[in-house]
N, C-alpha and C positions, 0 to 999 in steps of 0.2 A: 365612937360616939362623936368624934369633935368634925367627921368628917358628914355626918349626919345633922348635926347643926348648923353646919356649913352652910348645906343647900337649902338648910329650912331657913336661916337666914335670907339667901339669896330670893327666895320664894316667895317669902314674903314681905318682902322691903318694898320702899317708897319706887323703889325706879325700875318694877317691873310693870309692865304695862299689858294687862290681859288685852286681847286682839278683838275677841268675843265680847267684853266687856261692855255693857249699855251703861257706863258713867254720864260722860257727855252727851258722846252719840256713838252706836254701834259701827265699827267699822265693818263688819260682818252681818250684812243682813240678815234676819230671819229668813229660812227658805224652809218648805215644809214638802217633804219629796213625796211623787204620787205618780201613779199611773193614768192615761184615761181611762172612760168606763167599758170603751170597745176592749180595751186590750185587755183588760182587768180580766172581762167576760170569757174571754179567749184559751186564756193563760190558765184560767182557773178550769176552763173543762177540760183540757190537756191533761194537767196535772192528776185531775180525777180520773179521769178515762186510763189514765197510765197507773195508777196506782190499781183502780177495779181491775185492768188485765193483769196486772202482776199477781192481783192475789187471786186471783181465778186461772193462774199455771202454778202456781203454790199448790190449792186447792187439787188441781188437776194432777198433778206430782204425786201428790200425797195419797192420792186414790188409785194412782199407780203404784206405786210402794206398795201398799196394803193387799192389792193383787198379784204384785210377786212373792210375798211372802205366803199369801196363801196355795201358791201353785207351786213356789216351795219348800213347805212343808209337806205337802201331800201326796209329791210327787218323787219326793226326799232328795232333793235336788238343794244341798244345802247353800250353795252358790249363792243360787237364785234368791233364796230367803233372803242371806246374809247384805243384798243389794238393794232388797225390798226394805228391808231396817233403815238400811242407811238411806234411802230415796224417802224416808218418811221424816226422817229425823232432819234432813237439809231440806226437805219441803218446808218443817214447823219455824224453821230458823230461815228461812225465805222471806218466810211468809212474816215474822215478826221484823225481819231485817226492813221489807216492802213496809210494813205497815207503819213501821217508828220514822222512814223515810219520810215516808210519804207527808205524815204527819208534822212533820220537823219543817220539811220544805213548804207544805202548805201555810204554817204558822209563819214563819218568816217572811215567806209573800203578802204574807195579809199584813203585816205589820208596818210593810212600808206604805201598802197601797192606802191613798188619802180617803 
């Protein structure tokens, strides 16, 4: 505890001098970070375009999967099934990995852009 009040002491005493501070005069300017509107425009269809591909070989995955298990099953080639399972199940988990990506990075780009 006393080592904790230590710094909160030191913290907030008379002789610390925030940097940021707008008392007198900010030493630190306001700067307010942005892109321009070309590049904004650019960035953001990239983004997009890469995210629609990703979930359209997702998609595409997945409808192959569904087609090895059905060929087999039928053709009792259990192998085959057993890769179709698994080619559906890393499809859905692609596909949500792409989409929370996607969506993560788009959010954050937009955040800085002014």
């Amino acid at each position: 505890m006393t080592l904790l009040t230590a710094f909160h002491g030191i913290a907030t005493g008379p002789a610390v001098h925030l940097w940021a501070d707008a008392s007198p005069a900010p030493i630190v300017p306001g700067y307010t970070p942005g892109l321009p509107a070309e590049v904004n425009g650019s960035v953001s269809t990239i983004l997009s375009w890469t995210a629609g591909g990703g979930m359209a070989a997702a998609v595409i995955g997945g409808l192959v999967g569904w087609l090895l298990i059905a060929v087999g099953h039928n053709s009792e080639r259990a192998q085959l099934a057993a890769r179709g399972k698994q080619s559906v199940l890393w499809s859905l988990a692609g596909a949500g990995g792409i989409g929370i990506t996607s969506s993560l990075v788009l959010a954050v780009y937009n955040m800085t852009v002014a």
